[in-house]
N, C-alpha and C positions, 0 to 999 in steps of 0.2 A: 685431423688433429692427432696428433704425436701420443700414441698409446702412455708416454712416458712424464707425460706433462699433469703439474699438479689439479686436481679437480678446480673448476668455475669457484663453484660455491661448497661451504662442507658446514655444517651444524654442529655446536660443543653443546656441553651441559657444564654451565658453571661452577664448580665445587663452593662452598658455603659453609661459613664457619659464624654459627649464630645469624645465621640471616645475612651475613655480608659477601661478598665475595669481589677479590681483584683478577682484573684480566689482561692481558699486555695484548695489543693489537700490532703486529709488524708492519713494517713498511713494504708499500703496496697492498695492503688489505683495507679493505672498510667494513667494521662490525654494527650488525644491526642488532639490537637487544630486543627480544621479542618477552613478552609477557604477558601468560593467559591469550595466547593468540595473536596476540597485538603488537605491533611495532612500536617501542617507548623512547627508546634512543639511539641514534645513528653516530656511531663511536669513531673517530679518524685516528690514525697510529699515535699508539701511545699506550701508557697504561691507565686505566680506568678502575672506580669503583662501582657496585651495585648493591643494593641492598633488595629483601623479599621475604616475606612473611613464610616463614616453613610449614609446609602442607597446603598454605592455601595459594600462593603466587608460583605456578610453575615456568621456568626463566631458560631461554636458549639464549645462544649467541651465534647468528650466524656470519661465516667471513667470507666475504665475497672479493676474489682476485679482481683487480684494477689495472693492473700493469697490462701491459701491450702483449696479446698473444695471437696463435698463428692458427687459423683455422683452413684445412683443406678443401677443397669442394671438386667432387668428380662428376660427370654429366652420362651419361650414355644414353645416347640420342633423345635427349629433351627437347634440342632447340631445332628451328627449322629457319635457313637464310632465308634473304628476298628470293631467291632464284628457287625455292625448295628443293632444298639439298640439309639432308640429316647431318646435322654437327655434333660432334663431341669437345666438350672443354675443360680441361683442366685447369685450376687455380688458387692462389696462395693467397687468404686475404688477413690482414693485419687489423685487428681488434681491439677495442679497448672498452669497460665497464667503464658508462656515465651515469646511470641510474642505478644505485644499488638497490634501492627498496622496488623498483620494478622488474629488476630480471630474478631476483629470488623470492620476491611473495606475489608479482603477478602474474607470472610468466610461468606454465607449466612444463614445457620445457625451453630450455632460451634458447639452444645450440640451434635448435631445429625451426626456432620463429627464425633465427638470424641468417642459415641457411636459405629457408623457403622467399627469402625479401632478399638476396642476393641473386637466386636463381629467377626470380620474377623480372629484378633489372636485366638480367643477363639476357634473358628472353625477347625483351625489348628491344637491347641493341643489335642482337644475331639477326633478329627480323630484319631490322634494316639495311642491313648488309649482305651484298652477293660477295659468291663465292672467290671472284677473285678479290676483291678488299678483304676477305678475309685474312686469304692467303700471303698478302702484300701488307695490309697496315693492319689487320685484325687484333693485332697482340695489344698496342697501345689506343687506337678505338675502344675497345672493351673495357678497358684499365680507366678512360678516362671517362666515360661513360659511368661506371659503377661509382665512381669519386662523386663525381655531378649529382647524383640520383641518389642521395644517402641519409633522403627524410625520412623514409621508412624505418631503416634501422635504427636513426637517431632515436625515430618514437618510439621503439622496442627498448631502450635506455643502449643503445652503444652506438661507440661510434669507429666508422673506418677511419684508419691511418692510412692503409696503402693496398694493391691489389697488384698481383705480379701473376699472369698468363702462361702457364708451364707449357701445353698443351695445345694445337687447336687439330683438329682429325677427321676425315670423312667417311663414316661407315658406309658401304654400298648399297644395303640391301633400303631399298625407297617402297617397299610393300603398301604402307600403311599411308604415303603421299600419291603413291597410285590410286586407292581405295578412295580418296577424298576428291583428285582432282579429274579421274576417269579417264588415263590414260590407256591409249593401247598399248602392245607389246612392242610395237615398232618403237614408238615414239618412248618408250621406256628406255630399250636397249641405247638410242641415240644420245638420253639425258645421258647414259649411265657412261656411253664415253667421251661426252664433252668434259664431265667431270673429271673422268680419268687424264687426259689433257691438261685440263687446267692444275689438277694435283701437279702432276707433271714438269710442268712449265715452272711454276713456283718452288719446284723442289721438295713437296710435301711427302709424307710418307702413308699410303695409302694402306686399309684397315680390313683383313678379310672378315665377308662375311659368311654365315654359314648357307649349304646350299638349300633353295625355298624355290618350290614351285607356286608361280603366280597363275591362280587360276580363279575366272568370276564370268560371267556370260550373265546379261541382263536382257531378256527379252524385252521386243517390243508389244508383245502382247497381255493377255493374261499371265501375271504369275503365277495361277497357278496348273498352266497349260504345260503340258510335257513335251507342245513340238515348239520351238525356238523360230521366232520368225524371221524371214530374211531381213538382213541388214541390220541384225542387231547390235547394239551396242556393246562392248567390250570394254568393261569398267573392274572391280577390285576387288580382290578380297585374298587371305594369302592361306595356304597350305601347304606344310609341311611336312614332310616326309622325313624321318629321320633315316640317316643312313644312306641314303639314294642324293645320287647329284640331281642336279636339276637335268632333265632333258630338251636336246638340242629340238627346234619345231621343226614340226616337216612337213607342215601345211604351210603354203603363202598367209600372210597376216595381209589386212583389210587396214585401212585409216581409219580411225572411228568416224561413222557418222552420227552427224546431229538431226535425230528424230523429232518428230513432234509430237507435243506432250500427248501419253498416251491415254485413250477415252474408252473407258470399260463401258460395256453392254448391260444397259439395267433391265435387261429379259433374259440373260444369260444364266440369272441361278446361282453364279458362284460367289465364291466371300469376296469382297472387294478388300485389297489390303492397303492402308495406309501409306502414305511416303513424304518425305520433305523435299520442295524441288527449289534447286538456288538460282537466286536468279542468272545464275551465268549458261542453267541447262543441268546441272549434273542433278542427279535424284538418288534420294537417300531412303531408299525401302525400312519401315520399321516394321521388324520382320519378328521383335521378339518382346515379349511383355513387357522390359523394363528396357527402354533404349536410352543408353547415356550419351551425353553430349561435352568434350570439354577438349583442354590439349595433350593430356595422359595419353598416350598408348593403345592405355586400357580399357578406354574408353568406346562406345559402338558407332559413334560418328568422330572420327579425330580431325578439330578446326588445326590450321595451322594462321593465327590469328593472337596476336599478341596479347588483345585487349581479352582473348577469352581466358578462364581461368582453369585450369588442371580439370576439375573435376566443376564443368559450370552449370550443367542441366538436364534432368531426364524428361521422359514423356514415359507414361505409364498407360498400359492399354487393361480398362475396366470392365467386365464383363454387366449390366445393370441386371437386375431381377425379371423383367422383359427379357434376357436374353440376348440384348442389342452389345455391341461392342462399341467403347466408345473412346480417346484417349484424353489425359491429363498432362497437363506441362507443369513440371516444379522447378523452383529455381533453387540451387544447391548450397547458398550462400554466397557467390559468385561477388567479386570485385565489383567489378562495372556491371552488373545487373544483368535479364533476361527482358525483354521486352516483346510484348505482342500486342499489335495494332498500335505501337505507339507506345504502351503503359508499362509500367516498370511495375512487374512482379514484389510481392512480398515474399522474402527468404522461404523457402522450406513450405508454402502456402496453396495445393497444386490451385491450377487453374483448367477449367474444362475448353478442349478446344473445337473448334467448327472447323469445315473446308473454306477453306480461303482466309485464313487470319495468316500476317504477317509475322516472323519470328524473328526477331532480329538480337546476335551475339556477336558481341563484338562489332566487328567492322560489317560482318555478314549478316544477309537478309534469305531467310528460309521460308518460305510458302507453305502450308500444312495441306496437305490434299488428300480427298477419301472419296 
């Protein structure tokens, strides 16, 4: 939004003369009269009077812009296509105030519910979309898509007029889609230049990223063994080096292989550590007391899963007064819900979990193992 554009919403204080006071409402405002807290009249342009008992009825007026404005939205690496590939979007979306008494006395802040339910649809459509539709029809897909999909904003009180596509961009660096889907190094380098290719070919203009060394090694054995067993797996996790390019390998890289789940020794002594394993093979170590679950970044398991929400779920590892270690699953207030064995979590309620209960977010199904 345009540093230069008048405020959404702005708050007066009536002047008053014996308890009266007139207000002139311009075109394109709608004024709410609030009194003692409370909304009493909903004013359309024009001039208006009020009256209020001096010292004891205290009286705003708030004006809330209705006309068609222009809100920006920039991405950096939010969405993830069908092919997984990090996309950046930029876009111009066209607004209009239909509920005044909901975006300025329910809505704590509106800019940012209206934001967050544009980026949600937008999430949607990018999932369903590989990278060449992007590159080919992505512009008016997206546009039309967001048009379609604009009950949520409605029920926030606004409504789209129009959506225009500045933007569509491919950052390189796939760290955080490696880490989820347990790719090797090979098989990394090869995404990275089909991608490059298809930019290519479409004409797109490709997005340096900084240099990051990928480095993660998952034994097959005990984790907490310091010799690496043969044939290990080669899965994710990213480190950065600031200042240092990535270095060229100078060992042959391996194909990943798929192990079979591994079975710790219950005479061996050592701590057994936790993990989630999906059902396609990959395994997700909770390696740290509070592991989040969602499609943020920032998060210690990153879905790339439509249905999953930013910020959808942690597991919390309990220490009991016996000593035992034990974990809990909380659902974060998530959309579509968290589900184990079937049952739909209560928000923010943790739930204690066993070996073997099914975890299911989103589209995916996680297996809890100990």
């Amino acid at each position: 939004m345009s540093s230069n554009s008048p405020p959404l919403i702005e708050t007066v204080t009536p002047e008053r003369w014996v308890g009266w006071s007139m207000e002139f409402i311009e075109a394109g405002f709608t004024g709410l009269l609030v009194k003692n807290g409370r909304m009493v009249r909903k004013w359309q342009p024009g001039r208006h009077f009020s009256f209020a008992l001096p010292l004891l009825e205290q009286c705003q007026l708030i004006l809330v812009d209705i006309k068609i404005r222009n809100l920006e939205i920039v991405s950096h690496g939010d969405f993830l296509s069908q092919d997984q590939y990090l996309i950046n979007v930029s876009l111009n979306v066209m607004y209009q105030v239909v509920d005044a008494k909901r975006v300025a006395l329910e809505l704590s802040d509106p800019i940012a519910a209206l934001v967050s339910a544009v980026k949600d649809t937008l999430g949607e459509v990018i999932g369903q979309l590989r990278v060449e539709q992007l590159t080919t029809q992505g512009r008016g897909q997206i546009r039309q898509h967001i048009l379609n999909n604009t009950d949520v904003s409605y029920s926030l009180g606004f409504a789209l007029e129009d959506v225009r596509v500045n933007d569509i961009s491919f950052p390189q660096n796939r760290g955080i889609i490696r880490q989820v889907e347990g790719m090797s190094a090979r098989q990394e380098a090869e995404h990275q230049a089909v991608l490059k290719a298809q930019i290519a070919q479409a004409g797109r203009p490709e997005r340096e990223s900084p240099p990051v060394q990928q480095v993660n090694i998952i034994s097959g054995r005990n984790p907490n063994s310091s010799e690496p067993a043969l044939g290990a797996t080669i899965e994710a996790t990213s480190v950065a080096i600031e200042g240092r390019s990535s270095p060229q390998a100078s060992l042959p890289t391996r194909d990943t292989v798929v192990l079979a789940p591994t079975v710790f020794d219950p005479d061996s002594g050592t701590t057994v550590i936790a993990r989630l394993v999906k059902d396609s093979g990959v395994i997700a170590i909770l390696s740290t007391p509070s592991f989040t679950i969602g499609r943020e970044p920032s998060n210690t398991l990153v879905l790339d899963d439509a249905l999953s929400s930013r910020h959808h779920a942690r597991i919390n590892q309990v220490t009991d007064p016996q000593n035992n270690v034990r974990y809990q699953i909380v659902d974060l207030g998530s959309s579509n819900g968290t589900f184990v064995d079937g049952q739909r979590l209560i928000p923010n309620q943790p739930l204690w979990l066993n070996s073997g209960h099914a975890i299911r977010i989103g589209r995916q199904t996680w297996t809890f193992e100990i």
